[in-house]
C-alpha positions as CSV (number, residue, x, y, z in Angstrom):
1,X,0.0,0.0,0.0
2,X,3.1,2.4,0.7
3,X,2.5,5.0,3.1
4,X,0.5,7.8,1.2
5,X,-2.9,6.6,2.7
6,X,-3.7,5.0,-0.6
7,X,-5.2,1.2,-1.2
8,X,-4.0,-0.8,-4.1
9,X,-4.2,-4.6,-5.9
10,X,-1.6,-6.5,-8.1
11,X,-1.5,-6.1,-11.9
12,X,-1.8,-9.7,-12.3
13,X,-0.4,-8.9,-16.0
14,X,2.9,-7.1,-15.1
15,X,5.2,-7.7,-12.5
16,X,5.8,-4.9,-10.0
17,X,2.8,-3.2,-10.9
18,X,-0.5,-2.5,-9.3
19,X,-4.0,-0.8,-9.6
20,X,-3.9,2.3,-7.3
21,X,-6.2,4.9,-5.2
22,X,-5.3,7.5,-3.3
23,X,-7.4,10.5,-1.4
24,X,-5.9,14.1,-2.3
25,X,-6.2,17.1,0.4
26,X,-4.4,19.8,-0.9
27,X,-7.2,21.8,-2.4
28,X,-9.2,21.8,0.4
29,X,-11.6,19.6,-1.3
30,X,-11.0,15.8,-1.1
31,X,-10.1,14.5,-4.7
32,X,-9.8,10.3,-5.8
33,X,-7.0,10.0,-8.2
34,X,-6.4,6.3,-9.6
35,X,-3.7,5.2,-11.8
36,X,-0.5,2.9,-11.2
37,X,2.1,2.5,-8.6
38,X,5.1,0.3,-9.2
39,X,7.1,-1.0,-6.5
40,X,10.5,-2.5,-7.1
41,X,13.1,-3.9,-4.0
42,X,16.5,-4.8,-3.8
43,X,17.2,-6.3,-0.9
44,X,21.5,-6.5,-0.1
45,X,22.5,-8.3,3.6
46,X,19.6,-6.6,5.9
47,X,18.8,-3.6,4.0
48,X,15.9,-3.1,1.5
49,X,16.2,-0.3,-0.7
50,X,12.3,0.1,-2.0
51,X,11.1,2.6,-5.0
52,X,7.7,3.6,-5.6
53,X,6.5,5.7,-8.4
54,X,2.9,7.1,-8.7
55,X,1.2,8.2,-11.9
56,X,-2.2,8.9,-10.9
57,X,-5.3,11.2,-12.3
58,X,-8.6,12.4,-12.4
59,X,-10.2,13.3,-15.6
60,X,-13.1,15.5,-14.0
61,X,-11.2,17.1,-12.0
62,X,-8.4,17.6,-14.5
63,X,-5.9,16.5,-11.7
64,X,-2.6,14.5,-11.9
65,X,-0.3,13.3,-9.0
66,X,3.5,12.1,-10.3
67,X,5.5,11.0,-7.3
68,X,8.7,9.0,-7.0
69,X,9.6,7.6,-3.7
70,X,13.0,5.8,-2.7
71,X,13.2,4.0,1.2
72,X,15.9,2.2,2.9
73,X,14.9,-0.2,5.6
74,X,17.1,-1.6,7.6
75,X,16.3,-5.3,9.2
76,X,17.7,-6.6,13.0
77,X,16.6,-10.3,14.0
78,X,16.6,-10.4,17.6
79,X,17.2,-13.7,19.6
80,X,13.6,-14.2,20.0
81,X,13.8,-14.9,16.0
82,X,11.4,-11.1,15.7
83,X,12.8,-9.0,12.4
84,X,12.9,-5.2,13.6
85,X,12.9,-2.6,10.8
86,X,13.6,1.1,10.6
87,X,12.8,2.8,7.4
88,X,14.0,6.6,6.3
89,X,14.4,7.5,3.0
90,X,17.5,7.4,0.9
91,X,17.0,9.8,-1.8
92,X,15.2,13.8,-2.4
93,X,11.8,12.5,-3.4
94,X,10.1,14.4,-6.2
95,X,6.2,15.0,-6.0
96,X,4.2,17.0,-8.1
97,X,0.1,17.5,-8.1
98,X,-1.6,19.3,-10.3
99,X,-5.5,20.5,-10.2
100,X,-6.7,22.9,-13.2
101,X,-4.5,25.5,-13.1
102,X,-3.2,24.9,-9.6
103,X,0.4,23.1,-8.9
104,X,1.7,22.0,-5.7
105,X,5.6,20.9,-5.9
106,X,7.5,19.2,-3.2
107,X,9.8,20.8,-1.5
108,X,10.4,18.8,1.8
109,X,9.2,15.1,2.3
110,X,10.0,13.8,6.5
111,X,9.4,10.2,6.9
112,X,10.4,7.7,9.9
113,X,9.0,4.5,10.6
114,X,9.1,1.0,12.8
115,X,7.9,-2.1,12.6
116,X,8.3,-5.5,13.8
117,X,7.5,-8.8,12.2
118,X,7.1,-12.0,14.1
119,X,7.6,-15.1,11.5
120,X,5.4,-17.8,12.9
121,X,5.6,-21.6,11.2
122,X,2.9,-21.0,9.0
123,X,2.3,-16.9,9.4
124,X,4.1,-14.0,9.6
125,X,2.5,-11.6,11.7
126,X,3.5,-7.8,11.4
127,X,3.0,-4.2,12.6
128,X,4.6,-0.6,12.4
129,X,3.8,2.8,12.8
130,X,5.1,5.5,10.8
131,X,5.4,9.4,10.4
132,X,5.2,11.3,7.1
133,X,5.2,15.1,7.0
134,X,5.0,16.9,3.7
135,X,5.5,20.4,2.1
136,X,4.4,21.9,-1.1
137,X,5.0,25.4,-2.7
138,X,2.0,25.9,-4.6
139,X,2.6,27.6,-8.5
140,X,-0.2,31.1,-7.3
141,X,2.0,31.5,-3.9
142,X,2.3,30.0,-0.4
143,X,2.5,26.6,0.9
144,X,0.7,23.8,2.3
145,X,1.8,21.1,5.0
146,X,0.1,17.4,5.1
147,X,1.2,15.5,7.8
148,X,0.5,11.9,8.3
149,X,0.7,9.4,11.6
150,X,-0.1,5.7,10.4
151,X,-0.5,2.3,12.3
152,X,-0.3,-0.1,10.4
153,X,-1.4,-4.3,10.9
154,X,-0.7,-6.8,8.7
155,X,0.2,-10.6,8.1
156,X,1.6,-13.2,5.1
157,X,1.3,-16.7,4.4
158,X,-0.6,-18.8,1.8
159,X,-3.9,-18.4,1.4
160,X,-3.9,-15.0,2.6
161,X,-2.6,-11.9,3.1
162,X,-3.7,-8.6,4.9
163,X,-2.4,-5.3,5.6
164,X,-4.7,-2.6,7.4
165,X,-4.1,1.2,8.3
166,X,-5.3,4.0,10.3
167,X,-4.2,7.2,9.5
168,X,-4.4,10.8,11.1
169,X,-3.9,13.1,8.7
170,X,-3.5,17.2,9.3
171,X,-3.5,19.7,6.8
172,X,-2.1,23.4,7.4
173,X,-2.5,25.6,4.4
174,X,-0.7,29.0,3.6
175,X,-1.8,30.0,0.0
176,X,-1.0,33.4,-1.1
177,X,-4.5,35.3,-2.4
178,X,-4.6,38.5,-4.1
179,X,-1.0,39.2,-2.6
180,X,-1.8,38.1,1.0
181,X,-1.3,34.8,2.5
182,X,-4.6,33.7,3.8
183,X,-4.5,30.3,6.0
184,X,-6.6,27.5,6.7
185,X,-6.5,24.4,8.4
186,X,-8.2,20.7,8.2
187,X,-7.5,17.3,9.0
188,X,-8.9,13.9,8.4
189,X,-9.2,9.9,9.3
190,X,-7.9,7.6,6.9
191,X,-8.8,3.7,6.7
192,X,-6.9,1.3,4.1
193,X,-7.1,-2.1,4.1
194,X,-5.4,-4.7,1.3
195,X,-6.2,-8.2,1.2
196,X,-5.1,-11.1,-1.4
197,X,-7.1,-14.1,-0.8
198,X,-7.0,-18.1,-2.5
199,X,-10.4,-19.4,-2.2
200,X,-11.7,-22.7,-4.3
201,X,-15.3,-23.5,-5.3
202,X,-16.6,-26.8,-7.1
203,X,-17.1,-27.0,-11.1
204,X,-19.5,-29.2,-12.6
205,X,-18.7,-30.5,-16.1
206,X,-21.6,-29.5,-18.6
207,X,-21.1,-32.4,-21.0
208,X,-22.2,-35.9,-19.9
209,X,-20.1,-38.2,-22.2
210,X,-16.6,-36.7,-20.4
211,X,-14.0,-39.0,-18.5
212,X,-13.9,-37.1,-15.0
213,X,-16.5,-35.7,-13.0
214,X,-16.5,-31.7,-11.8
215,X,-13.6,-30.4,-10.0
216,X,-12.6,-27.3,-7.8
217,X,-11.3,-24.5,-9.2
218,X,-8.8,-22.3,-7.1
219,X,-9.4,-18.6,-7.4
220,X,-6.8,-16.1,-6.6
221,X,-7.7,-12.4,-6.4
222,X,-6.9,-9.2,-4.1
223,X,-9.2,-6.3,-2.8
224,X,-8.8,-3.1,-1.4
225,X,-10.9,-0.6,0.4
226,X,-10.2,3.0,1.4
227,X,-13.0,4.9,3.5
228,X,-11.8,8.3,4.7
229,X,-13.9,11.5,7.2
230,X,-12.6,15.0,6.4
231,X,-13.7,18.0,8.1
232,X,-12.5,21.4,6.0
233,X,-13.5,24.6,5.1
234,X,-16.1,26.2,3.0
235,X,-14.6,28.9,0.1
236,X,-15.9,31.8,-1.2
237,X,-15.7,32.7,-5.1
238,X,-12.3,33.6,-4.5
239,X,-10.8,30.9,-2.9
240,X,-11.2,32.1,0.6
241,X,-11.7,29.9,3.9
242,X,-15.6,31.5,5.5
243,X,-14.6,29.7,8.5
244,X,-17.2,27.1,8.0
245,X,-16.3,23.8,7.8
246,X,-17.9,20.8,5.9
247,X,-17.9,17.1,6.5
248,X,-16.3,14.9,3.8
249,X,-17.6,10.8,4.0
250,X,-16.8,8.5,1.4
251,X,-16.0,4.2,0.9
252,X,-13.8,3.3,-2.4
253,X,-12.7,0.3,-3.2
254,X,-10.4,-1.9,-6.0
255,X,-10.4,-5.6,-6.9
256,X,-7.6,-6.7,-9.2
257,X,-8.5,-9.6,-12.0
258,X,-9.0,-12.7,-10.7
259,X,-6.6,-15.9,-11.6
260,X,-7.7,-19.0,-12.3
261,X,-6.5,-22.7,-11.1
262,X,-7.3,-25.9,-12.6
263,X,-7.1,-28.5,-9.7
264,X,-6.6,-32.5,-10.1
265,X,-10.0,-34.5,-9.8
266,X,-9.4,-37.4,-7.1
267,X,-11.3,-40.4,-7.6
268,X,-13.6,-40.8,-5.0
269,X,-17.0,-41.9,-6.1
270,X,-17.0,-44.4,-2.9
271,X,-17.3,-40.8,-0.7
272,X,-20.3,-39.7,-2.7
273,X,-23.1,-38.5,-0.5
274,X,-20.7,-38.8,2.6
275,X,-21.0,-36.7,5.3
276,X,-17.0,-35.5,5.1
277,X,-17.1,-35.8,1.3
278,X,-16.5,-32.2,0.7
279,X,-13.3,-31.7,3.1
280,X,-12.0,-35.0,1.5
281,X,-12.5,-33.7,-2.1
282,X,-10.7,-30.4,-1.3
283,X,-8.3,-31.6,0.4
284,X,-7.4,-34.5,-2.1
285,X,-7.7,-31.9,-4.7
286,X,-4.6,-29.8,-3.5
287,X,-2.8,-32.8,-3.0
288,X,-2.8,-32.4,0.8
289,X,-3.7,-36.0,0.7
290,X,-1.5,-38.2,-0.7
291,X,-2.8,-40.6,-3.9
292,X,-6.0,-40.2,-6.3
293,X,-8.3,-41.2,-4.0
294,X,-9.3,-44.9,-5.4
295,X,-8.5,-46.5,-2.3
296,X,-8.9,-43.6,0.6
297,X,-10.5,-45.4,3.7
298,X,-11.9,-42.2,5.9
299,X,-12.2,-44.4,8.8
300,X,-8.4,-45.6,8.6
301,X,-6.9,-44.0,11.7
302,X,-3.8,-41.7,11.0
303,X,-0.4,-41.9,11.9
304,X,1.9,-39.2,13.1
305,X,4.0,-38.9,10.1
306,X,0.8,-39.0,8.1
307,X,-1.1,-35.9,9.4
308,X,2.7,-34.2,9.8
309,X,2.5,-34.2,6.1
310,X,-0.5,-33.2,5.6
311,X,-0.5,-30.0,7.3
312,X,2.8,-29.0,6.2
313,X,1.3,-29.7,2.3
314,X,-2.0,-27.7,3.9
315,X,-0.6,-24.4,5.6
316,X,2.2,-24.6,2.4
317,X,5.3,-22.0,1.9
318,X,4.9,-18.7,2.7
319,X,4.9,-16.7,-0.5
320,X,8.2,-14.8,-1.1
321,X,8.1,-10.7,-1.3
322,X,6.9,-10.2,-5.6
323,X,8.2,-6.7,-5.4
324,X,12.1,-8.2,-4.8
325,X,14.2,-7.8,-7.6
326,X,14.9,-11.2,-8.6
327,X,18.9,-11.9,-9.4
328,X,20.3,-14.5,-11.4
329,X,21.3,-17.7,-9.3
330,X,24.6,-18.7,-9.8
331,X,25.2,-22.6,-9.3
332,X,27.2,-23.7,-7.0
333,X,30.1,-26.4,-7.7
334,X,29.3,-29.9,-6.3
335,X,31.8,-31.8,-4.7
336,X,32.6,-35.6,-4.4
337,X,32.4,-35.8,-0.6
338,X,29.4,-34.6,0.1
339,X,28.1,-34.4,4.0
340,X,25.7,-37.3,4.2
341,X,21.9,-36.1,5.1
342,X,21.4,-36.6,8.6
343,X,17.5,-36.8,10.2
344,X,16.7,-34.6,13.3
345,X,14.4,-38.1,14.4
346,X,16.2,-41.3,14.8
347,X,13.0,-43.2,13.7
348,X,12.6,-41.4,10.7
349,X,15.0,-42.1,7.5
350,X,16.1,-40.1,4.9
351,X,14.8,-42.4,2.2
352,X,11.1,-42.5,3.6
353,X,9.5,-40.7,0.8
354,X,7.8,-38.1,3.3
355,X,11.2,-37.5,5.2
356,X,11.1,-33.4,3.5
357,X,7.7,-33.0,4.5
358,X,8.9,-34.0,8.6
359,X,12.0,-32.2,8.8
360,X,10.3,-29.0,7.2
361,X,7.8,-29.7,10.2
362,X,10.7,-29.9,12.7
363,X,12.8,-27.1,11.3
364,X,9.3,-24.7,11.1
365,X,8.7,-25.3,14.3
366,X,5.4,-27.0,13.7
367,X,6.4,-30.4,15.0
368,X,8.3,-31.8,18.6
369,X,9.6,-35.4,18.9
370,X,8.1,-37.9,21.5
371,X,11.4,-37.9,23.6
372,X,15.2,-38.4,23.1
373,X,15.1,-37.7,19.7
374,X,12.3,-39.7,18.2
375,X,9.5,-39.0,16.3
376,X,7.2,-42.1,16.6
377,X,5.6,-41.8,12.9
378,X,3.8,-44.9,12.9
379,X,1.9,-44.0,16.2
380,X,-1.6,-43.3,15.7
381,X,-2.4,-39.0,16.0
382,X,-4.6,-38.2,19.1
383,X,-6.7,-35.2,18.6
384,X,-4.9,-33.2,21.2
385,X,-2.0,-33.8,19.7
386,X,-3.1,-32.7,16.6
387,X,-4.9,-29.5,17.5
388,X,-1.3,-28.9,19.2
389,X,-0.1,-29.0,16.2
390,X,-2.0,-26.3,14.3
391,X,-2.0,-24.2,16.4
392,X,1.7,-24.2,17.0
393,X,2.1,-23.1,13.3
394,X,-0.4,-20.5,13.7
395,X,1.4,-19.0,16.2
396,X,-1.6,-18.1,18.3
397,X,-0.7,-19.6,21.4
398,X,-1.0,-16.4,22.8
399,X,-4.1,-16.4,23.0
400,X,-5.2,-18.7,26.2
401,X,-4.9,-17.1,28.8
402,X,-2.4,-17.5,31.2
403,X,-0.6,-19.6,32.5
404,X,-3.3,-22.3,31.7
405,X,-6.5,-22.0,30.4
406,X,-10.0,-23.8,31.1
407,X,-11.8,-25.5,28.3
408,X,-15.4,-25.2,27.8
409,X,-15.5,-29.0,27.0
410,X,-17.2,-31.3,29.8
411,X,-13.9,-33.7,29.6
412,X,-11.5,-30.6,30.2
413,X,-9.3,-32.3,32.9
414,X,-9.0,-35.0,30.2
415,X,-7.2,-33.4,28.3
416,X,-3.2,-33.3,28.9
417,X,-1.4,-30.0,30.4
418,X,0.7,-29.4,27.4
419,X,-2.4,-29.2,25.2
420,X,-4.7,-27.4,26.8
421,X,-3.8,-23.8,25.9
422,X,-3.7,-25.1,22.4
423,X,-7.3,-26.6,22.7
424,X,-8.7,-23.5,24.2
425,X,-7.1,-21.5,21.3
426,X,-8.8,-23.5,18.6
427,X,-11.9,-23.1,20.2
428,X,-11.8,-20.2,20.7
429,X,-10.9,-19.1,16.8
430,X,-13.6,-21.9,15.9
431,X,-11.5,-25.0,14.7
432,X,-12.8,-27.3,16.8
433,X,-16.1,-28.1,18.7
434,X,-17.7,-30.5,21.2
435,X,-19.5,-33.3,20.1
436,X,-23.7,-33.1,20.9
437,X,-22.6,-34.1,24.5
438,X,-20.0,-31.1,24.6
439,X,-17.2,-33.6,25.1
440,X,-14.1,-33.3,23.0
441,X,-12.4,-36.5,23.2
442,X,-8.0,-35.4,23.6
443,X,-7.3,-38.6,23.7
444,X,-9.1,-40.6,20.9
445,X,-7.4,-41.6,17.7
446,X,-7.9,-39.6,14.8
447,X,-9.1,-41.3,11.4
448,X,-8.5,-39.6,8.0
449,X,-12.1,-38.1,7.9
450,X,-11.9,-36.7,11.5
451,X,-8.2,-35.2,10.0
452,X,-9.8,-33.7,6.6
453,X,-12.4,-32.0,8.4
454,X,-10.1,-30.6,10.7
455,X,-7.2,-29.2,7.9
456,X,-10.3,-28.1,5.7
457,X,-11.5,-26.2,8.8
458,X,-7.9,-24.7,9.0
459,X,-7.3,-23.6,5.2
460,X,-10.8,-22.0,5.3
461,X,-9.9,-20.3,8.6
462,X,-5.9,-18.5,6.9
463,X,-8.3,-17.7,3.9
464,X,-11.3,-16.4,5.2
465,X,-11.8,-15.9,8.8
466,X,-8.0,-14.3,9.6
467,X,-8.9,-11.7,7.0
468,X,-12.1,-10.4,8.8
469,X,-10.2,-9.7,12.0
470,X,-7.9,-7.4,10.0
471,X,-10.7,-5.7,8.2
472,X,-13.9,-5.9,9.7
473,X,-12.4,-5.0,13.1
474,X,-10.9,-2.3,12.3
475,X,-13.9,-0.5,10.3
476,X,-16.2,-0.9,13.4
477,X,-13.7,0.5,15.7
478,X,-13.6,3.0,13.1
């Protein structure tokens, strides 16, 4: 979004480049200007050098903005694995907005801000807050100051991503009027929010006489909204505050073009009409699941190593930065005596054909060993353990209160003390639920149906409900 108190979604067509909005002040008279902003980062030991440039307009109003920005942040990891960052900018920015026959020029651009990212297994959470004070010389005579204070809240993984602001902004005006500087003043509340979302829905074939039934199609698409109050002044004929101010209201928002994904069609015609079908098609669909399908028992009970990979395939890699500039990769020369691969488990091998999927577990955090370095992958996955699990690589162990918390389940003391903050977590952000009797069972085996509902319950959550607490929260405490 940069920092101009502007919203904005990915060109899906051109790298670097995005759809952009942004709220202009400087005339006394809010004015939307859309157009592009390209962002482009090159990123050298812990420093990010970032350059925006903004070509923006509004045809009614005959307005233009042209802006190129260039930011250096600098990165610290602390030993709590955090990422500080300090950004200030490295260059003289250049700013010019024109409106009719007005032109306000840049002439001094202050900026500081902080933020702090905290890279959980499967999300990285972030905030910052940031500073931006601005001055124009206006073409007719005098200046104007717009100063900005931002929070900002955000977070990146798969299957979404959010970033939400609040912004003050002040406005102190000093334009020269038949010879004389007359002043006025305003300010206003900014609200931006960006979000990138993967959703999937289910496709039914139109022909008959075709050799695979409907399949799900994953959708990948970003939106933006921008809602902004102003409180300014009235003007006379000749440009002159009365000393009366008006009230300025208004919601905008940007979606970018959605893109389309083809997923494989599992075979499992033996599911149809059962009651965990849909989960099990999803899941199966991504590949979460191992296999086609043919064969899939729901009521097999699953193994350690078998729900390890699942979720690992589920939550997936956290999407690298777009904006980086990428660099050629050099190859590296490989040697004769190369270090032999050793496991972190001494039960699990480096041939088993799921060993990457477990030690990505284990080195993400996501995944502890039984004891004295083993993993026990053939054990059968209680459901404790595997809400443990999840929420270990959402990161939201925070959330129970402490230093334990009390389960609304009827078989609470049931369930075992390392667990039960993790329990109360997921249901609190509505993973899991008690069955008709409100019991919740820690202890029982999981099969492969209780397991798909569960990760199906979990994708839906990063994609859908993680978003709401970044944007609907915010607008009603707006």
């Amino acid at each position: 979004m940069g920092f101009e108190g502007g919203i904005s979604a990915a060109n899906p067509f051109e790298e670097n480049t995005y759809t952009y909005r942004e709220v202009c002040f400087l005339t006394g008279t809010p004015i939307i200007l859309e157009g592009t902003m390209t962002v482009k980062k090159n990123v050298k030991n812990e420093k990010v050098t970032t350059t925006y440039k903004y070509n923006l307009e509004n045809k009614e109003q005959n307005a233009t903005i042209t802006r190129t920005i260039v930011m250096e942040t600098v990165k610290t990891t602390n030993e709590n694995g955090q990422t500080t960052e300090k950004s200030s900018i490295s260059k003289k920015p250049t700013e010019i907005v024109k409106v009719g026959s007005k032109i306000f020029e840049l002439t001094n651009y202050e900026f500081t801000r902080s933020g702090i990212t905290d890279a959980r297994p499967a999300v990285y959470y972030n905030t910052g807050e940031y500073i931006l004070r601005k001055t124009y010389r206006i073409n007719s005579g005098g200046t104007i100051t717009v100063e900005m204070t931002g929070s900002q809240y955000g977070y990146d993984q798969y299957w979404s991503s959010a970033k939400s602001a609040n912004v003050d902004v002040a406005i102190a005006a000093r334009p020269e009027i038949g010879g004389k500087t007359v002043a006025w003043g305003g300010q206003a509340k900014i609200f931006v929010s960006s979000v990138a979302k993967k959703g999937f829905e289910y496709v039914e074939n139109q022909p008959y006489q075709i050799s695979f039934e409907g399949g799900y199609v994953e959708k990948d698409y970003e939106e933006s909204v921008l809602e902004y109050e102003a409180q300014l002044p009235e003007f006379d004929k000749d440009g002159k505050p009365t000393g009366v101010m008006k009230d300025y209201k208004e919601r905008i928002g940007i979606e970018s073009t959605p893109v389309l994904t083809r997923l494989q069609v599992p075979d499992l015609k033996h599911l149809a009409g059962y009651w965990a079908e849909e989960p099990v098609k999803v899941l199966f669909s991504l590949g979460i699941i191992p296999g086609i399908g043919e064969d899939f028992n729901p009521a097999k009970y699953i193994t350690r190593k078998e729900f390890t990979v699942m979720v690992v395939r589920a939550i997936k890699d956290i999407p690298e930065d777009p904006d980086i500039t990428k660099k050629q990769k050099t190859t590296a020369r490989t040697t004769r005596n190369k270090t032999p691969e050793i496991s972190p488990f001494r039960d699990v091998s480096t041939d088993d054909p799921f060993y990457e999927d477990i030690k990505k577990a284990n080195s993400r955090g996501i995944i502890q060993g039984t004891g004295d370095a083993y993993f026990s992958p053939e054990k059968n996955i209680t459901s404790a353990e595997a809400v443990t699990m999840l929420i270990r690589a959402l990161g939201l162990e925070s959330l129970a209160p402490y230093p334990y918390a009390v389960t609304p389940f009827v078989d609470n003391d049931e369930i075992p003390a390392y667990a039960r903050n993790y329990v109360a977590v997921a249901y609190k952000i509505g993973l899991i639920s008690g069955d008709s009797r409100g019991y919740f069972h820690p202890n029982r085996y999981m099969t492969y149906e209780d397991a798909s509902v569960l990760l199906y319950k979990l994708i839906r959550y990063m994609g859908e409900e993680l978003v709401k607490d970044y944007r609907e929260r915010f607008l009603s405490y707006w």
